[in-house]
N, C-alpha and C positions, 0 to 999 in steps of 0.2 A: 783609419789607418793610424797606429801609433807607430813612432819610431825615434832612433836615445835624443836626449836633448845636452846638447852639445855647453859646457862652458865660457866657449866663447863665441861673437854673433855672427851667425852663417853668413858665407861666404856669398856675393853676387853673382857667382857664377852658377844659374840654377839647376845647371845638369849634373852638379858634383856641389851639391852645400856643404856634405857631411864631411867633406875628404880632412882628413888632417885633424881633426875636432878630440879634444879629450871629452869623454862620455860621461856624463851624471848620471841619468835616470831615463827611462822612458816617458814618453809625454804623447800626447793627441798630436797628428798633426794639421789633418784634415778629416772631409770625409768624402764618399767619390761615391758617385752615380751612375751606373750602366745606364746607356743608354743605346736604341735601335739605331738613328739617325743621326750619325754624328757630323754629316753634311747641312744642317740646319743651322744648328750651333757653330759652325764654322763660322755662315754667312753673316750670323748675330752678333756673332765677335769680330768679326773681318780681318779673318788670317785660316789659313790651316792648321789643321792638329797634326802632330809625332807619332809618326810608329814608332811600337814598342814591343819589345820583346824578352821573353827570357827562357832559359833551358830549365826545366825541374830535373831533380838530383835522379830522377827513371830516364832521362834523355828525352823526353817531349819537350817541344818548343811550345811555349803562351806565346799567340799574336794580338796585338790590339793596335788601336789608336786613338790619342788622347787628346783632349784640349784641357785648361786653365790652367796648368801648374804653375806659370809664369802667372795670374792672377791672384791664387794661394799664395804667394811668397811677399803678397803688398800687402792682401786682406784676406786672414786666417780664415773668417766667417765665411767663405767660401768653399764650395765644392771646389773639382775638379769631375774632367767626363770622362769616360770610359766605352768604345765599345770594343767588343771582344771579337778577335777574327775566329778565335780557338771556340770550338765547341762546349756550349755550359756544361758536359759533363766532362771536360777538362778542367775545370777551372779550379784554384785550389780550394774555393769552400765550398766544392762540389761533397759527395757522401761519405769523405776519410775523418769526419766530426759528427758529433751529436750533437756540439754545441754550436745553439745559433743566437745572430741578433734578435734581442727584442725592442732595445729601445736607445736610441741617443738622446743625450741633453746638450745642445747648442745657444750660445751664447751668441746674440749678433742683433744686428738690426735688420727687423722683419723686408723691411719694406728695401732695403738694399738688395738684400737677398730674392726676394719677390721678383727686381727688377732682372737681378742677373742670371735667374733661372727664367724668365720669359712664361711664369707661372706661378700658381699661390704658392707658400712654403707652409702652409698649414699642414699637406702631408705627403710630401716629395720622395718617400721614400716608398716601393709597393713591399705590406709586409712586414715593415718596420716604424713604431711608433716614434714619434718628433717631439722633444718639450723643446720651446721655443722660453730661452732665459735672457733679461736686460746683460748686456754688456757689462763685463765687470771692473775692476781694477785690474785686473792680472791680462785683460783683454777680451778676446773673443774668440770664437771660434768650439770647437769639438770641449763640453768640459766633461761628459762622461758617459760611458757605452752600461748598457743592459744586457747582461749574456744571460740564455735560458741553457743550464746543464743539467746531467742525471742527478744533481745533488741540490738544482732549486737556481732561482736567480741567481745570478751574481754581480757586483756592481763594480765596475771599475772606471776611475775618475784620477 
């Protein structure tokens, strides 16, 4: 999930970071996981997840419900969860693209990560390749997406 990275440091209010923000650039800001069972992950965290919703610009509603975004906001290195009420051929990187993930590069500590998915992070993703990078100076978390299009890889970082 990229989205702009703001000037000045987001706001604590996690429902509304961006509000008010002059915009630089786009940046990483996480990456998120579909998941079937998002009643597991509830009990692991010990709270409930958010419903979530949105209208697409054809009038279909997305439904979901999510956990960690209030986790993302302390330690980037982190996913957040996803599942979807809305049927996967709703979904928007359902068939309206060619272009798909092939690969992330993630900055973080293994064995954090390891703990708070409740499983290896060797390859957490079905389908999409993992490199697993030391933590760096600028931090951690998402440092660069692998896209496969009609014109060949593409790398964006």
């Amino acid at each position: 999930m990229a989205a702009p990275v703001a000037t000045a440091v987001l706001s604590e209010v996690h429902d509304e970071p961006m509000r008010g923000m002059q915009l630089d650039h786009l940046s990483y800001v996480t990456w998120v996981l579909r998941v079937d069972d998002i009643a597991s992950l509830e009990h692991r965290l010990g709270r409930p997840g958010a419903e979530g919703h949105r209208r697409r610009p054809d009038g279909y509603e997305l439904r979901w419900r999510q956990i960690g975004v209030h986790e993302i906001a302390i330690d980037p290195q982190l996913p957040f969860f996803v599942h979807w009420y809305s049927p996967r051929s709703e979904h928007p990187s359902s068939a309206w693209s060619r272009v798909t993930l092939r690969r992330l590069e993630i900055a973080g500590d293994e064995q954090r990560i390891d703990d708070y998915l409740g499983t290896s992070n060797r390859q957490p993703l079905e389908d999409v390749e993992v490199d697993w990078l030391d933590p760096h100076d600028e931090g951690s978390g998402v440092v660069a997406a692998v896209f496969d299009t009609a014109s060949g890889a593409v790398r964006v970082d």
